[in-house]
C-alpha angles and dihedrals in degrees: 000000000000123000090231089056096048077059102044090053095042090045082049091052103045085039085061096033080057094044107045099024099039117216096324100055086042092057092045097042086047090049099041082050098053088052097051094045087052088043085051104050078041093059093046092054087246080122137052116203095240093045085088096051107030112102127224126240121235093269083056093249120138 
């Protein structure tokens, strides 16, 4: 699937979840969203898990 319509359809589902559901249901739907984006690339091997909790060191290497 393209990349513009993963958005579109993630943009029309926090746009309901705000509209429907009011602040609360837009931060949720935007959080569960972000976890299952990072699960997914996790999934695919495009992330490894200590990808998310390694520094950098001041050239910007890992």
């Amino acid at each position: 699937m393209n990349m513009a319509v993963v958005g579109l359809i993630a943009g029309m589902a926090l746009g309901f979840a705000g509209y429907f559901g009011g602040f609360g249901a837009f931060l949720l739907v935007a959080a569960l969203g972000a976890i299952g984006f990072v699960a997914g690339r996790f999934l695919d091997g495009d992330l490894e898990p200590g990808d998310l909790f390694r520094m950098k060191d001041r050239e910007g290497r890992r």
